[in-house]
N, C-alpha and C positions, 0 to 999 in steps of 0.2 A: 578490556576485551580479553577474552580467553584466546589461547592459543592456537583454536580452532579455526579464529575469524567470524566466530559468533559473538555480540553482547547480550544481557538480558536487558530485556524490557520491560517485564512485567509480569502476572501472575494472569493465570488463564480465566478466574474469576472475573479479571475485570474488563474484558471483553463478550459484550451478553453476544448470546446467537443473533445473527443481523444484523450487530453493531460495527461501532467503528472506533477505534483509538488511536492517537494523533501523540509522535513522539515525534523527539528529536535525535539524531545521530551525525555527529561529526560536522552540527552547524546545519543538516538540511530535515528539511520536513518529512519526515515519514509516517504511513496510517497501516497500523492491523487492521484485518478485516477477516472477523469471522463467520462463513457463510460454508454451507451445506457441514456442519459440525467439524471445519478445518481450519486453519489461520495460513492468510494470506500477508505479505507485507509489501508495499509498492507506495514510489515516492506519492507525498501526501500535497502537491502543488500539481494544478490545471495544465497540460503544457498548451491549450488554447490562452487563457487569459491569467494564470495563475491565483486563480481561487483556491482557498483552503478545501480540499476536499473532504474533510473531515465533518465538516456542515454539509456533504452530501446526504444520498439516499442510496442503500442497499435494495435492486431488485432481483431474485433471483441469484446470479452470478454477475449482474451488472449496476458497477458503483455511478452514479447519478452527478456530474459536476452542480453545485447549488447556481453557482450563477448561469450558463448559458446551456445547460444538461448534455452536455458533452458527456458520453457514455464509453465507460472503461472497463475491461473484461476483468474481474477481481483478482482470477484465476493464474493469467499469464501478463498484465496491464494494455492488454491491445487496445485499438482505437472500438469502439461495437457501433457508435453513432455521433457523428458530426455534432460541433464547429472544429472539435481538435480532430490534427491530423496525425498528427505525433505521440505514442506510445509513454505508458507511463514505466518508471523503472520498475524490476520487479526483483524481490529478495527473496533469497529461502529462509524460511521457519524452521523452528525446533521445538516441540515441546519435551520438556525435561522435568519428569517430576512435578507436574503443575507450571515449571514456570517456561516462560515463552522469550525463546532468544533467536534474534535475525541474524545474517548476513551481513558485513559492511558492503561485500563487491555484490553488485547488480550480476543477477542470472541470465537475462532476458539479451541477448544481441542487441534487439532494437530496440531499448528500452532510454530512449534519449531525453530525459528529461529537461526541463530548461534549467535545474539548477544540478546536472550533469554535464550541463555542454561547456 
């Protein structure tokens, strides 16, 4: 971790537009997500059922849960459409010179994840 509270995770090549990338940091799941040519990062676990969401779907601004489509705002990780009611965490990006460094602490207030609670 750099002394910023930023780590890198990766190089911006390898997140296509629309896609999605599924890391890990400090033991918990987290997904980039690059949508309207920006990177987003928000915990990468359902807080309805804990599905990987990284086998989701990007529409728009709204990430797709695979199993029950629970609908997450990419942007800020709000609730956008039921079965979750619960907010996914949401971290700041960096681009640096091509490469793409998050957040350890969570931005978002409400952003409770079940593997932050």
């Amino acid at each position: 971790m750099s002394a910023d509270g930023f780590v890198y995770v990766t190089n911006v090549k390898s997140v296509p537009p629309g896609g999605l990338y599924r890391f890990e940091l400090d033991g918990t799941v987290r997904i980039l997500v690059r949508a309207d040519d920006a990177f987003y990062a928000l915990s990468g676990i359902c807080t309805h059922e804990e599905a990987e969401l990284c086998e989701g779907e990007i529409e728009g601004r709204t990430l797709w849960c695979p199993l029950h489509s629970a609908g997450y705002d990419v942007f800020t990780g709000e609730v956008t459409s039921a079965p979750a009611e619960t907010p996914l965490a949401a971290y700041q990006v960096e681009v640096r010179d091509g490469a793409i460094y998050v957040s350890k602490e969570c931005i978002n207030a409400r952003g409770l994840s079940k593997e932050n609670e």
